[in-house]
KOLPANU-693916 format. One line per field, with one value per residue: x, y, z of N, C-alpha, C, O in turn; residue number from 1. Coordinates in nm, 3 decimals, m for minus. Layout:
BEGIN
n_px <- (X:...)
n_py <- (Y:...)
n_pz <- (Z:...)
ca_px <- (X:...)
ca_py <- (Y:...)
ca_pz <- (Z:...)
c_px <- (X:...)
c_py <- (Y:...)
c_pz <- (Z:...)
o_px <- (X:...)
o_py <- (Y:...)
o_pz <- (Z:...)
midren <- (NUM:...)
END
This chain:
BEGIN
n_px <- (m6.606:m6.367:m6.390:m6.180:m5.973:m5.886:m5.846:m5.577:m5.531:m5.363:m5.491:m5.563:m5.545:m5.743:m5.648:m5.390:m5.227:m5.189:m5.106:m5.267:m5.325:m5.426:m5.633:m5.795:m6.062:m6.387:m6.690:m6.995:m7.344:m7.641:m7.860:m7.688:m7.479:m7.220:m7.127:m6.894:m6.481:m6.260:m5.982:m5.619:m5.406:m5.523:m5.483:m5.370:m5.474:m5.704:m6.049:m6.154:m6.131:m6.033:m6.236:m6.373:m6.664:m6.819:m6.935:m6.725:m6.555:m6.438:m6.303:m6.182:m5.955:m5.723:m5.477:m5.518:m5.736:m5.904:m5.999:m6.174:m6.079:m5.849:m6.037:m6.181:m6.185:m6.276:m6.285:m6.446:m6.628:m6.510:m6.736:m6.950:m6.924:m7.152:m7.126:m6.862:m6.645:m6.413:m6.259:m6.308:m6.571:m6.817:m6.747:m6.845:m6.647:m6.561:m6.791:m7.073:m7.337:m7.672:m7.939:m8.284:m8.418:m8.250:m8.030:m7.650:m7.477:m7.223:m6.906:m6.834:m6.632:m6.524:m6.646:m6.872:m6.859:m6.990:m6.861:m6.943:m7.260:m7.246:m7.232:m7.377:m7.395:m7.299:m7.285:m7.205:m6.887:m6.886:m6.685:m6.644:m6.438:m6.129:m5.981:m6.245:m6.237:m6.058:m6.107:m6.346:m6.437:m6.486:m6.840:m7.093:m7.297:m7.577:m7.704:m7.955:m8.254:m8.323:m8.100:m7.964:m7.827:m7.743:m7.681:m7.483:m7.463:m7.499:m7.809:m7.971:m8.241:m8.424:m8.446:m8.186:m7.925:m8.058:m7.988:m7.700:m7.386:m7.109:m6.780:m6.673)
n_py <- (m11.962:m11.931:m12.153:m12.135:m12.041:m12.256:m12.443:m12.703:m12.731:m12.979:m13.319:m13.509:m13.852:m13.923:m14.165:m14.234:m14.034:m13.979:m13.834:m13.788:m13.691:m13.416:m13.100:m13.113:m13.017:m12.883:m13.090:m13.016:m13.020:m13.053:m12.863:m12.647:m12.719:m12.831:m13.147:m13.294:m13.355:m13.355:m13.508:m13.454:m13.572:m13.756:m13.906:m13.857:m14.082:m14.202:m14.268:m14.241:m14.058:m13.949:m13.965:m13.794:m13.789:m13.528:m13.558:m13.758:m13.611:m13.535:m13.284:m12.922:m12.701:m12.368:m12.476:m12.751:m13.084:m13.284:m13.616:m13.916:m14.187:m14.375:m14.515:m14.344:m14.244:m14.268:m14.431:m14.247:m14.228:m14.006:m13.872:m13.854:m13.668:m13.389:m13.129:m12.897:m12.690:m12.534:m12.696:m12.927:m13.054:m12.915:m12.674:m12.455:m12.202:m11.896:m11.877:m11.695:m11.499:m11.485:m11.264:m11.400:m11.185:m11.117:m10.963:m10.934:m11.023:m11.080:m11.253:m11.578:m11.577:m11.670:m11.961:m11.939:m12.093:m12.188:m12.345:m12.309:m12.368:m12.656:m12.788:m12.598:m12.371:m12.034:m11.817:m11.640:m11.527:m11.216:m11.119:m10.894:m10.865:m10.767:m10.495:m10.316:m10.490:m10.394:m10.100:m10.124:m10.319:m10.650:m10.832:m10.953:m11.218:m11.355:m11.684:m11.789:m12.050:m12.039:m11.955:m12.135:m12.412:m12.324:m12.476:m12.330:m12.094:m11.983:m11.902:m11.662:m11.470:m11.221:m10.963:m10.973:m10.838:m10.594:m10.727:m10.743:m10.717:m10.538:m10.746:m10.912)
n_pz <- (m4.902:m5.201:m5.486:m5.696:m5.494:m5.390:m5.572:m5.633:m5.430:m5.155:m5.051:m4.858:m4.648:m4.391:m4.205:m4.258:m4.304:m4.524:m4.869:m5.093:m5.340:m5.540:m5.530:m5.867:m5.985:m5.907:m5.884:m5.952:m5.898:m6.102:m5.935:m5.790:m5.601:m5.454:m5.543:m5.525:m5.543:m5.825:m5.862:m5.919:m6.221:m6.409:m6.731:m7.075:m7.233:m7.062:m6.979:m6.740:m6.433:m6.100:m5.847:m5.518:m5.336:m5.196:m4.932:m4.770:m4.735:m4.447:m4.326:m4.392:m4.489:m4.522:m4.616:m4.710:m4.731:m4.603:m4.636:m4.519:m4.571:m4.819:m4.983:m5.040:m5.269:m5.600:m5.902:m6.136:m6.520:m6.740:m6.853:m6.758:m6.575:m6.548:m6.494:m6.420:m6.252:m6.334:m6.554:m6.878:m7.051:m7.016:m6.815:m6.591:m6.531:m6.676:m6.822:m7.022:m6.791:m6.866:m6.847:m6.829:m7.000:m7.191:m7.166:m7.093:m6.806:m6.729:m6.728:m6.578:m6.300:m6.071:m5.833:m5.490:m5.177:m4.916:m4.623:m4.376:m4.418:m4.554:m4.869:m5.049:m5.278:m5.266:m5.412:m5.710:m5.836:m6.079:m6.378:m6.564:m6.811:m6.841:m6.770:m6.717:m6.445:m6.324:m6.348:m6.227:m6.038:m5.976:m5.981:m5.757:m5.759:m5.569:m5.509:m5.638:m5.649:m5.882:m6.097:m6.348:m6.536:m6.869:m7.234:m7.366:m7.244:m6.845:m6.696:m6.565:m6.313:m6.451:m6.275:m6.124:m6.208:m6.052:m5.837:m5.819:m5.670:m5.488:m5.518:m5.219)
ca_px <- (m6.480:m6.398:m6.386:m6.031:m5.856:m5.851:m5.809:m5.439:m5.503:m5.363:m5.624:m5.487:m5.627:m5.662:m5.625:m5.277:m5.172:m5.109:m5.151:m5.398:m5.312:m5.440:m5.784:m5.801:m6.175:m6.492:m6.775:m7.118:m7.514:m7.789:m7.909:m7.599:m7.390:m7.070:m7.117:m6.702:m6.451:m6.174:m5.811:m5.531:m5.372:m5.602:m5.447:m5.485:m5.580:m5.818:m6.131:m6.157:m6.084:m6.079:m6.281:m6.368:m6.761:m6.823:m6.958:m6.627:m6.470:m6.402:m6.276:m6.085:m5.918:m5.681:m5.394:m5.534:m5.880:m5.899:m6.065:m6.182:m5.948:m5.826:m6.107:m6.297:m6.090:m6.349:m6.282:m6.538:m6.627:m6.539:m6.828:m7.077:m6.976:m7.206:m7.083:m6.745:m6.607:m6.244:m6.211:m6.409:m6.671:m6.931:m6.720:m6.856:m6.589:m6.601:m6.942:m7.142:m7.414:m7.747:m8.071:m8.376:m8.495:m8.124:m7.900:m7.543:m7.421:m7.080:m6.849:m6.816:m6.498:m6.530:m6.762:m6.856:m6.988:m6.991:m6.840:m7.086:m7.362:m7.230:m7.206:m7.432:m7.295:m7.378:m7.238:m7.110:m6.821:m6.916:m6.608:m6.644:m6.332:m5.956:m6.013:m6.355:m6.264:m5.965:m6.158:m6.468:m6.411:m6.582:m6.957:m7.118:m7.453:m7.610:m7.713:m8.141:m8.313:m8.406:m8.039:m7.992:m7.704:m7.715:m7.597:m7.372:m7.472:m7.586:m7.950:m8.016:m8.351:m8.432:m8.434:m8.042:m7.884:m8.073:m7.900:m7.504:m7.306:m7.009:m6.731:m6.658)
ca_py <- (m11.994:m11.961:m12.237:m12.066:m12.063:m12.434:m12.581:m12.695:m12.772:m13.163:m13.392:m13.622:m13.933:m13.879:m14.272:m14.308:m13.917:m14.047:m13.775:m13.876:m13.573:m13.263:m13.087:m13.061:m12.934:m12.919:m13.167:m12.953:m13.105:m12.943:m12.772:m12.571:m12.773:m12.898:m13.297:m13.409:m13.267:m13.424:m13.505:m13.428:m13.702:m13.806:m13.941:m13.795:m14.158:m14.243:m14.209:m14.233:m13.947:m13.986:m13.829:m13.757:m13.710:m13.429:m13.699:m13.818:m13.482:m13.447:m13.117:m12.869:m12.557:m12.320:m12.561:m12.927:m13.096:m13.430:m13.703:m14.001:m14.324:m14.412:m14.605:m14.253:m14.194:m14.345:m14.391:m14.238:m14.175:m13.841:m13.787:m13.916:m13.598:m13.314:m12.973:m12.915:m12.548:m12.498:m12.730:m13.032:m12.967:m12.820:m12.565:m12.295:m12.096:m11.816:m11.859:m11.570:m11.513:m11.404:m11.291:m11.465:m11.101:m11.129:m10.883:m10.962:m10.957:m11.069:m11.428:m11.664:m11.550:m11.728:m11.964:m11.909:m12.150:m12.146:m12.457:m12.348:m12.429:m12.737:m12.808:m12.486:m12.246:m11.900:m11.683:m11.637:m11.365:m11.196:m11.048:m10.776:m10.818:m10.699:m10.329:m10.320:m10.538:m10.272:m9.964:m10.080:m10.419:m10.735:m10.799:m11.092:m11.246:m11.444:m11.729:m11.841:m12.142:m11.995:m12.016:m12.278:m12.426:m12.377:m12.518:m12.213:m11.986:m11.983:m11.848:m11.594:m11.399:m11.053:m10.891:m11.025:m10.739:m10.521:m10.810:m10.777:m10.671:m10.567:m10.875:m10.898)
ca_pz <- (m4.968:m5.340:m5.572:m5.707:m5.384:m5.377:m5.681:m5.609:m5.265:m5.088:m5.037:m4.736:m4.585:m4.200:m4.141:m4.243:m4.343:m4.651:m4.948:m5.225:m5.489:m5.503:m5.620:m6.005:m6.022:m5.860:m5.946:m5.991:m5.965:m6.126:m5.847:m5.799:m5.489:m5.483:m5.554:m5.495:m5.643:m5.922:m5.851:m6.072:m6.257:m6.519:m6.822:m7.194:m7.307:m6.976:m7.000:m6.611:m6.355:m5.986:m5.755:m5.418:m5.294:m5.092:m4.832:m4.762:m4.660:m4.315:m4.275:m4.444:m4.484:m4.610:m4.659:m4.735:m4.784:m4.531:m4.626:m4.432:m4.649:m4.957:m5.062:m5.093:m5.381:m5.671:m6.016:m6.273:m6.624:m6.668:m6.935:m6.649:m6.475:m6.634:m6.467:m6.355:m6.230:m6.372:m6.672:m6.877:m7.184:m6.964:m6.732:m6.592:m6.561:m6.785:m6.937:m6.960:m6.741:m6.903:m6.820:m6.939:m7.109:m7.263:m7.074:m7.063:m6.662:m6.749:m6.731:m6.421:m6.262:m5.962:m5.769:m5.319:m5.142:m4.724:m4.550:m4.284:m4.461:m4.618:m5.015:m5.108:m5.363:m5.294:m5.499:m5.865:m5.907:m6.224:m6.466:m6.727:m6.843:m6.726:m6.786:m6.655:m6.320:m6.283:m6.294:m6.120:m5.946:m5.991:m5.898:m5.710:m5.775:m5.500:m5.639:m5.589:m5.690:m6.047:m6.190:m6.438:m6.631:m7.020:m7.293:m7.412:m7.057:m6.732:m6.733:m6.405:m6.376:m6.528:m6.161:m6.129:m6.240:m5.924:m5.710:m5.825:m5.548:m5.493:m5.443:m5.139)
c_px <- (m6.500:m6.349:m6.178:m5.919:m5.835:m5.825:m5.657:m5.429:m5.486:m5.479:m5.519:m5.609:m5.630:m5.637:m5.501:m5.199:m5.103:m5.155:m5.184:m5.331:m5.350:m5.566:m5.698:m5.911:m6.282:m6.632:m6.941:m7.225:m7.566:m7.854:m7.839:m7.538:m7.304:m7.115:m6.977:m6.609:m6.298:m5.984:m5.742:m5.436:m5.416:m5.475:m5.484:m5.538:m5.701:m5.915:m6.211:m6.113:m6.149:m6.119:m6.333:m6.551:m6.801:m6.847:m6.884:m6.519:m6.495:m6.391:m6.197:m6.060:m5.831:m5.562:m5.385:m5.716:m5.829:m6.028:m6.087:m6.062:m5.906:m5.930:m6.223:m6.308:m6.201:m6.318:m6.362:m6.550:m6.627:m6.649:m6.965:m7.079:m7.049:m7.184:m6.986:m6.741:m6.465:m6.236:m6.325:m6.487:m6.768:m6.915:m6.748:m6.807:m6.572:m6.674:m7.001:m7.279:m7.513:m7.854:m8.183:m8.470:m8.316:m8.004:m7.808:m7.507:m7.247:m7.012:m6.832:m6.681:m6.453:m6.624:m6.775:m6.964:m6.926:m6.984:m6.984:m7.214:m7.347:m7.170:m7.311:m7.363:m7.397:m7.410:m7.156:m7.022:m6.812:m6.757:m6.661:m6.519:m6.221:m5.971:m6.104:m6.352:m6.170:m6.034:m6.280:m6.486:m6.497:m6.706:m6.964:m7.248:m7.462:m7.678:m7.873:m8.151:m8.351:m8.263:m8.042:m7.828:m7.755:m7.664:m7.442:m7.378:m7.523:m7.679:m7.995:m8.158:m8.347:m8.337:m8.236:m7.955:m7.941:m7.993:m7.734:m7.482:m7.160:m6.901:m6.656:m6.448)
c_py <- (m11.988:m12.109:m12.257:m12.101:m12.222:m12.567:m12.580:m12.763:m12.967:m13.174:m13.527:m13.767:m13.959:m14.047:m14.290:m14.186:m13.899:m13.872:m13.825:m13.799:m13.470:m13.203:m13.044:m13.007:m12.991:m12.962:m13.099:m13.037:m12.990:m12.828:m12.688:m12.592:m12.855:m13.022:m13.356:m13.293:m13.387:m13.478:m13.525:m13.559:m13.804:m13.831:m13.887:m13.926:m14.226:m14.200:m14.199:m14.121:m14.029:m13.857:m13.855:m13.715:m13.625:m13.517:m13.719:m13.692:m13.454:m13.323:m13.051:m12.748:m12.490:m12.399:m12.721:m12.948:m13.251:m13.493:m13.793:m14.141:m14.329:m14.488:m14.495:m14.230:m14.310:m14.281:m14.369:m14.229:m14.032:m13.817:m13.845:m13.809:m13.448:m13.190:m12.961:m12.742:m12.448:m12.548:m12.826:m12.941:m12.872:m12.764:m12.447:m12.162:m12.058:m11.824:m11.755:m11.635:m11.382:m11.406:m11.322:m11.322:m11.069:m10.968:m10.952:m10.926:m10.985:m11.204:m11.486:m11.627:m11.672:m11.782:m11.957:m11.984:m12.123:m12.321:m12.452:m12.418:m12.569:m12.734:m12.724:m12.396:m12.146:m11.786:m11.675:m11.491:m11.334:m11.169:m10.995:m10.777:m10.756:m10.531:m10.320:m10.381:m10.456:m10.203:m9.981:m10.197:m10.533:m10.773:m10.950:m11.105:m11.392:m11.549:m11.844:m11.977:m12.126:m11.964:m12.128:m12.253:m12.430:m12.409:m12.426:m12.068:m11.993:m11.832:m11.799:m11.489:m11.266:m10.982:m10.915:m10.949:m10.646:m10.598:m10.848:m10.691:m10.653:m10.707:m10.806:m10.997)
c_pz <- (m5.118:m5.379:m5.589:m5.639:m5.366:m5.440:m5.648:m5.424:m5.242:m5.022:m4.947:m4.675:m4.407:m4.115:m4.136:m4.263:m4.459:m4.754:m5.041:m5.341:m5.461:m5.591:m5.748:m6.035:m5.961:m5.955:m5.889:m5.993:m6.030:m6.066:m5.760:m5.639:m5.526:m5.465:m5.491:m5.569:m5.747:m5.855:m6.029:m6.084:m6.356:m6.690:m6.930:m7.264:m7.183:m6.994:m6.847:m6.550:m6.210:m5.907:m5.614:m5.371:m5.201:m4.942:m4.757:m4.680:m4.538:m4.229:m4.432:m4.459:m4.571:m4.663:m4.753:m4.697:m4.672:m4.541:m4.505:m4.461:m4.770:m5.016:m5.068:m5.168:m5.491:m5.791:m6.140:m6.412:m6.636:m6.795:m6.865:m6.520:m6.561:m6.549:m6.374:m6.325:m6.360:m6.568:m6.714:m6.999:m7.102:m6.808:m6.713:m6.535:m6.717:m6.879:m6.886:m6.905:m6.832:m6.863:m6.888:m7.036:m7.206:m7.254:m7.041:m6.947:m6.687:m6.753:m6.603:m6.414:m6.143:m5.879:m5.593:m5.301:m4.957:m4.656:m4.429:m4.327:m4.598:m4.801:m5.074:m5.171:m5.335:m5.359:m5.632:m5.844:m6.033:m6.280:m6.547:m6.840:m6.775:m6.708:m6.685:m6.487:m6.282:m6.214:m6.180:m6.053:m6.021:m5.919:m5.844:m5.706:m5.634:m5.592:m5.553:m5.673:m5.803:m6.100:m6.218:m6.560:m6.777:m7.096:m7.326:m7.267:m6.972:m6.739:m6.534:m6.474:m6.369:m6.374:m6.133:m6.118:m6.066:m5.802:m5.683:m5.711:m5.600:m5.446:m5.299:m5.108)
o_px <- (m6.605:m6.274:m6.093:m5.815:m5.735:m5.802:m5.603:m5.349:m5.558:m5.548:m5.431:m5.732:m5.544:m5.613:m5.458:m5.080:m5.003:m5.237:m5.120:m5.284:m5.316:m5.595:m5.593:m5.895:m6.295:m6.674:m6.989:m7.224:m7.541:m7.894:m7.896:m7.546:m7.312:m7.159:m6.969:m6.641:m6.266:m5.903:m5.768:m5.398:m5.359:m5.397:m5.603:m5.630:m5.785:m5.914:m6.323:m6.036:m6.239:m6.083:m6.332:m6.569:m6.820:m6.758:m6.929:m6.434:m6.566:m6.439:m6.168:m6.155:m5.836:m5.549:m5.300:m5.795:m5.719:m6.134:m6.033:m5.978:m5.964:m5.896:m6.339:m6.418:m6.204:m6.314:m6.357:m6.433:m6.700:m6.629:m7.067:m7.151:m6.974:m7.297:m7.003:m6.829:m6.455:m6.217:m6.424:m6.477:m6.785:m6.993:m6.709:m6.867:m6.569:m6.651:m7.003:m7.329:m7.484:m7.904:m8.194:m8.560:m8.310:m7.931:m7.835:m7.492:m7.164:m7.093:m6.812:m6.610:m6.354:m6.702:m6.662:m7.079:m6.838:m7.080:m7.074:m7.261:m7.414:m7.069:m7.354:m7.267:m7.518:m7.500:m7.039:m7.071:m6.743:m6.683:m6.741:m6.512:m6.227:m5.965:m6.064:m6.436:m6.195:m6.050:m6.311:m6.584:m6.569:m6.702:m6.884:m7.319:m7.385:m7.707:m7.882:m8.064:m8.428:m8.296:m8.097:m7.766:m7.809:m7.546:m7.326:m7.298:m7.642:m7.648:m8.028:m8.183:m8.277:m8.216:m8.182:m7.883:m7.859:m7.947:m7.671:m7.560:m7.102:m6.934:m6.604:m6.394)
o_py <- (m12.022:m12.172:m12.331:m12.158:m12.272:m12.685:m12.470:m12.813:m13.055:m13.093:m13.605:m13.760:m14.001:m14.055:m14.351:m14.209:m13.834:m13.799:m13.923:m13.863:m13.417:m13.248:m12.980:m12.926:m13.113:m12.903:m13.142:m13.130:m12.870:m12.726:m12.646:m12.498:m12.939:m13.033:m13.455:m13.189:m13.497:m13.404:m13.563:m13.630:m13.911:m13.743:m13.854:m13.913:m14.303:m14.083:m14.149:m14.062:m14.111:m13.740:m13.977:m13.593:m13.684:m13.525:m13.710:m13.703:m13.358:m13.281:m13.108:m12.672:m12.522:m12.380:m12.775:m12.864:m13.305:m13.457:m13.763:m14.178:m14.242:m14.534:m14.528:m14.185:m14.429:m14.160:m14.447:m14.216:m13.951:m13.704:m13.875:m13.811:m13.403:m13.142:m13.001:m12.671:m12.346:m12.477:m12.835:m12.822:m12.755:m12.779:m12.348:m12.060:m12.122:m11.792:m11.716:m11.744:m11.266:m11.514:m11.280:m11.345:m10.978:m10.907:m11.042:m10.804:m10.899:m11.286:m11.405:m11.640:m11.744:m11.701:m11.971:m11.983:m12.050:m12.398:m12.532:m12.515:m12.577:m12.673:m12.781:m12.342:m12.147:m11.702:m11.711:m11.379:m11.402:m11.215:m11.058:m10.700:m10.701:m10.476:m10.316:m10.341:m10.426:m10.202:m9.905:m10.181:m10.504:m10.756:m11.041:m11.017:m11.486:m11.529:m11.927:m12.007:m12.214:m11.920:m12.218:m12.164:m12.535:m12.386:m12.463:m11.983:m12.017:m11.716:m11.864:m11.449:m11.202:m10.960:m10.805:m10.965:m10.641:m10.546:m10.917:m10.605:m10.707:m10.771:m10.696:m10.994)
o_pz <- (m5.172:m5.304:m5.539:m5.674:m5.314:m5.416:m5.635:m5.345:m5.289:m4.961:m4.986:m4.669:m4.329:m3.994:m4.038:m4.242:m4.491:m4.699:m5.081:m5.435:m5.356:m5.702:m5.755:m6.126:m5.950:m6.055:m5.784:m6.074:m6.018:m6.121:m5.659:m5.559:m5.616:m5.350:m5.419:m5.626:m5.701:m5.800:m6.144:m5.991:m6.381:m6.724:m6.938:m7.344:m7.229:m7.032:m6.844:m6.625:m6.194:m5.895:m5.595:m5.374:m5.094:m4.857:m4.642:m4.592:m4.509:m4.124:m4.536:m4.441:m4.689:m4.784:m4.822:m4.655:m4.684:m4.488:m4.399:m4.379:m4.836:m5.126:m5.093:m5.203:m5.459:m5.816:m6.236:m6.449:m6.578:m6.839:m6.927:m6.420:m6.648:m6.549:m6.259:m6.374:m6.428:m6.668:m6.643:m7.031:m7.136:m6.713:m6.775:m6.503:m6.821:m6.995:m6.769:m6.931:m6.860:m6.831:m7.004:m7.116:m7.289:m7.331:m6.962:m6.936:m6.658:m6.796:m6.513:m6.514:m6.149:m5.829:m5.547:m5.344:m4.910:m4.646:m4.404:m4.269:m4.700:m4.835:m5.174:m5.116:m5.357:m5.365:m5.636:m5.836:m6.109:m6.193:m6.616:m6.936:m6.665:m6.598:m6.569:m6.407:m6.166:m6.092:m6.087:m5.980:m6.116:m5.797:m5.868:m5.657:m5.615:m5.710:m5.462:m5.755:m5.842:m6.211:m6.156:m6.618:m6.813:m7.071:m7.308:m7.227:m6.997:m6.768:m6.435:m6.588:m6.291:m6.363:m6.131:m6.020:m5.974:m5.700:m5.603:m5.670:m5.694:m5.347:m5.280:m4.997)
midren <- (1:2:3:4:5:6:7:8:9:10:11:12:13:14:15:16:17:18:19:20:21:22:23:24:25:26:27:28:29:30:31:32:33:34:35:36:37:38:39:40:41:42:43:44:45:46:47:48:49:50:51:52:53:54:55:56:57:58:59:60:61:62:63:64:65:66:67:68:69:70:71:72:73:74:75:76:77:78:79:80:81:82:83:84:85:86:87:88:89:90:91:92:93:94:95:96:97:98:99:100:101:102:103:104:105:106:107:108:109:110:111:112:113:114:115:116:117:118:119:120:121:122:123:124:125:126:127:128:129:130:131:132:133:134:135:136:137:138:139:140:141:142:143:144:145:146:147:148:149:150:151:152:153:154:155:156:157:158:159:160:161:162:163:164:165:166:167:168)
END
């Protein structure tokens, strides 16, 4: 599944069928798996956001995200969450991706992870740009144990480039 397709999606509680809100952005670890993800609703003077730990998710699909209750719903600091997808200081959508001999592969378009296999991200969809994803599509990097979030780009290795794919 992408990232993309679901920001926007209802977030329900399957005890009472209550609706909670709706994803605002996915909550990122270090080691590149979905943690929770945000709901929308945040305030511009809060310094709180609520969120959702992957944990807590039941099921879900193309319509709605089902939790287990309302008391999954936890309210954080949002500068206590350090890598978001969509939005937030340290989003990695549209940061470029570079390799550590400093080859430009292109910007995060989109992130894939596989319900089957839980809260694993697999795949970055690169962008080149609007032109460039026209004429020749956008690529997809699987995504190994040797990316790394940086300050100003995500850091993939040399070989990287032999491993873009087409998106699928």
């Amino acid at each position: 599944m992408k990232m993309q397709g679901m920001i926007g999606l209802a977030v329900f509680d399957i005890e009472d069928g209550k609706q909670l809100g709706k994803i605002h952005d996915f909550i990122l670890s270090e080691d590149w798996a979905v943690q929770g993800f945000e709901l929308e609703g945040k305030s511009f003077f809060s310094l709180q956001v609520r969120t959702i730990l992957w944990e807590d998710i039941v099921s879900y699909g193309e319509d709605a995200i089902m939790i287990r209750n309302q008391q999954a719903v936890r309210q954080i600091a949002a500068d206590d969450i350090k890598h978001t997808f969509l939005i937030g200081q340290n989003k990695i959508k549209d940061m470029p991706l570079l390799t550590s001999d400093g080859a430009m592969l292109g910007y995060v378009s989109d992130v894939y992870f596989d319900h089957e296999l839980g809260k694993s991200i697999t795949g970055i969809e690169i962008s080149d740009g609007f032109i460039s994803d026209m004429i020749g599509g956008r690529k997809w990097l699987p995504v190994s144990g040797q990316v790394a979030f940086g300050e100003s780009a995500i850091m993939v290795p040399i070989e990287s480039n032999e491993r873009l794919q087409e998106c699928h």
